[in-house]
C-alpha positions, 0 to 999 in steps of 0.5 A: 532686854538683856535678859532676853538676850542672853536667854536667846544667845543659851537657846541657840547654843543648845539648839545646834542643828544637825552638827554631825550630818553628813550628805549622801554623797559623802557616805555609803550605805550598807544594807547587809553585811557577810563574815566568813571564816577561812583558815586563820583569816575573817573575810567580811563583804558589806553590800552597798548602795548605789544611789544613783541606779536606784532612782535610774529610769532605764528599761529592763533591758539595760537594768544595772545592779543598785548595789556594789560588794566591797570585800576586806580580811584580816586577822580579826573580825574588826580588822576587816572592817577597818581594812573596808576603808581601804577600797570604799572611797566613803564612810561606811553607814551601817545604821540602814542595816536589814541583814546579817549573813554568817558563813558555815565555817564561821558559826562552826567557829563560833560567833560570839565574837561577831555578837561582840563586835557588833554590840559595841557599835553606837552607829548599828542599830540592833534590828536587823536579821541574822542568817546563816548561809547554808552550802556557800558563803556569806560572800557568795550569798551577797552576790546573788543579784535579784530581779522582783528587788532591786535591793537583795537585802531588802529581798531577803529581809521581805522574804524571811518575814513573809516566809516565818508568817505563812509556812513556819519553817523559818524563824526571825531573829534579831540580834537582841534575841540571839545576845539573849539565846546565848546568855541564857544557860537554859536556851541554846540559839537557832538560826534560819538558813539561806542558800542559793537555788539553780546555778551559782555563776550566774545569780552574780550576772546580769543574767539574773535579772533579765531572764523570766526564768532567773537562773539562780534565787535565794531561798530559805531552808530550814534551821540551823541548830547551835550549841552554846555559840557554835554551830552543829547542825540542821533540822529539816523543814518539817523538824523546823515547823516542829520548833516553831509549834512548840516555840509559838512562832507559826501564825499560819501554814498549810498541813497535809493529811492522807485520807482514809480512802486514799488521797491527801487533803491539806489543812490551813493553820490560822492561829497557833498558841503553845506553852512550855512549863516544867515540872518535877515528878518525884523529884525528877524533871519533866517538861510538857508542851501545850499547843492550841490550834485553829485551822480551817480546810483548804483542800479536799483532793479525796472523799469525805462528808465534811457535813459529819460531826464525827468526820470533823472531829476525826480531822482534828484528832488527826492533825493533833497526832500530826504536830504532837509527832512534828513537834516530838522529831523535832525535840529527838534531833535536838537531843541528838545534838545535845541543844536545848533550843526549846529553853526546857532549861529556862522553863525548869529555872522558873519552876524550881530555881533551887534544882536547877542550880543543881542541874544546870553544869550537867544540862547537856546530858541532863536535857538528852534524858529529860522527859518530854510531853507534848499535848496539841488541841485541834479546833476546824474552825472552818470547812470552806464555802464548798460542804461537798467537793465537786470532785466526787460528782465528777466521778 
């Protein structure tokens, strides 16, 4: 009996309970989080639950926002996170963390330190999404109230993904993935951007969410582009999707085609695969970009015999040009900012470690002449229910 005893006293001194709990009302939780940099000083805005209006039962008329902005600066990024302290009246959680803003001034200053700070943090999980604010800061974008949420951070997360998933211009990053992009010699980094559309005064006002029309939404744009840890520019949408075919980001999205006869039909993507290897041609590199594609056609808005073999085929050797040409813009405005966002140097550190340890101090200029070929091979898959458009009998 003494045994047993003692057996049960040990197990209940190793089975404690939740020992660090802390109840809701004694935390706040944050959802996402902005640093910008102005002048000398970091400015970080941390998003805020509130609890309460989030269960509310209020109509839509008398609709209240879930979530407070609490603003801190200093000196250093940690600084003003610890200054927070002095204006929340709970202890921070950021372990519910779903977005990461950066500010423009910020990533142009580089935003290793940021990487830095937050790596180091046992509380924050590292799945959250990190995003650049493009034309605003990240204060301004956590302002922005949104109507279809209640929570904007859980809009933004939603949307990013649903955005990378069904037209390609974005691309999802987390904070595991962008520690490694830098990292890597071989990989330089991007980021998807977010910026406010309509009228920024008033996304901060109740008005954003009373209104069939909002004034002001957020809306995701194209890359931003980094060189080693800093900022130095953007790709446009159609360079974007350029960078997601060749990085096999895309899982569906709709391209637009001219018709010989005049017009325009779109084709709908349905799997893309693509492949970067790097070779050495006379002891010269080169990296070649292999992409797979199937798609179907969603849209006919011109005359064409779909029941024709050499039509369909036509199509594919169409849409193969388009994306061999999206994926080529693309690699010429990386070029041009001397950021190998597409790991060329980490495909040619595969190939041959030898001569990339040769090569690799000299990579920025070494990547602008690096000789780039890009094959893409079209699949239609599908042409619809409809062979013949009834638009052709209506004329």
């Amino acid at each position: 009996m003494i045994k047993r005893a003692v057996l049960i006293f040990l197990i209940m001194l190793i089975v404690t309970g939740c020992w660090n709990r802390k109840e809701l009302d004694q935390i706040s939780i944050a959802t996402a989080i902005g640093i910008d940099k102005l002048g000398d000083h970091y400015h970080v805005s941390v998003q805020l639950l509130n609890s309460d209006e989030i269960t509310s039962t209020k109509g839509v008329g008398q609709r209240q926002p879930v979530v407070t902005l609490q603003i801190s600066s200093g000196s250093t990024i940690f600084e003003s996170f610890r200054k927070l302290t002095t204006s929340s009246p709970r202890k921070i959680l950021s372990s519910h963390l779903r977005i990461l803003v950066i500010g423009e001034g910020m990533a142009e200053d580089g935003i290793s330190k940021i990487l830095d700070l937050l790596s180091r943090d046992h509380e924050l999980r590292s799945d959250f999404n990190i995003l650049l604010a493009r034309n605003a800061t990240a204060n301004d974008i956590l302002q922005v109230l949104t109507p279809l949420e209640k929570i904007p951070a859980n809009k933004l997360y939603t949307s990013l993904i649903s955005s990378e998933k069904n037209w390609g211009v974005t691309t999802n990053v987390d904070l595991h993935q962008l520690i490694y992009d830098l990292v890597d010699p071989g990989k330089d980094p991007v980021l998807s951007s977010i910026h406010i559309k309509g009228d920024p005064e008033k996304a901060k006002s109740r008005e954003n969410l009373n209104s069939v029309l909002p004034p002001a939404t957020l809306e995701y744009k194209s890359l931003g582009v980094f060189h080693k840890d800093q900022f130095v520019g953007w790709l446009t949408d159609r360079e974007s999707k350029g960078y997601n075919y060749a990085m096999s980001n895309i899982q569906s999205t709709v391209v637009a085609l001219p018709c010989e006869a005049g017009g325009k039909m779109s084709i709908e993507l349905m799997s893309t695969r693509s492949k970067i290897q790097a070779k050495f041609v006379k002891q010269q590199p080169q990296a070649f970009v292999n992409v797979l594609v199937e798609a179907n056609i969603g849209e006919v808005a011109c005359k064409l015999n779909l029941n024709s073999t050499n039509t369909i085929q036509a199509i594919e050797e169409q849409l193969n040009e388009e994306i061999k040409q999206t994926i080529l813009d693309s690699v010429a405005k990386a070029k041009s900012y001397k950021s190998d966002i597409f790991g060329f140097g980490a495909a040619i550190h595969r190939a041959n470690y030898k001569q990339w340890i040769l090569m690799k101090d000299n990579w920025d200029q070494a990547f602008v002449d690096l000789p780039v070929q890009v094959a893409v091979h079209a699949r239609i898959r599908r042409t619809g229910s409809v062979v013949e458009s009834f638009l052709d009998q209506m004329e």
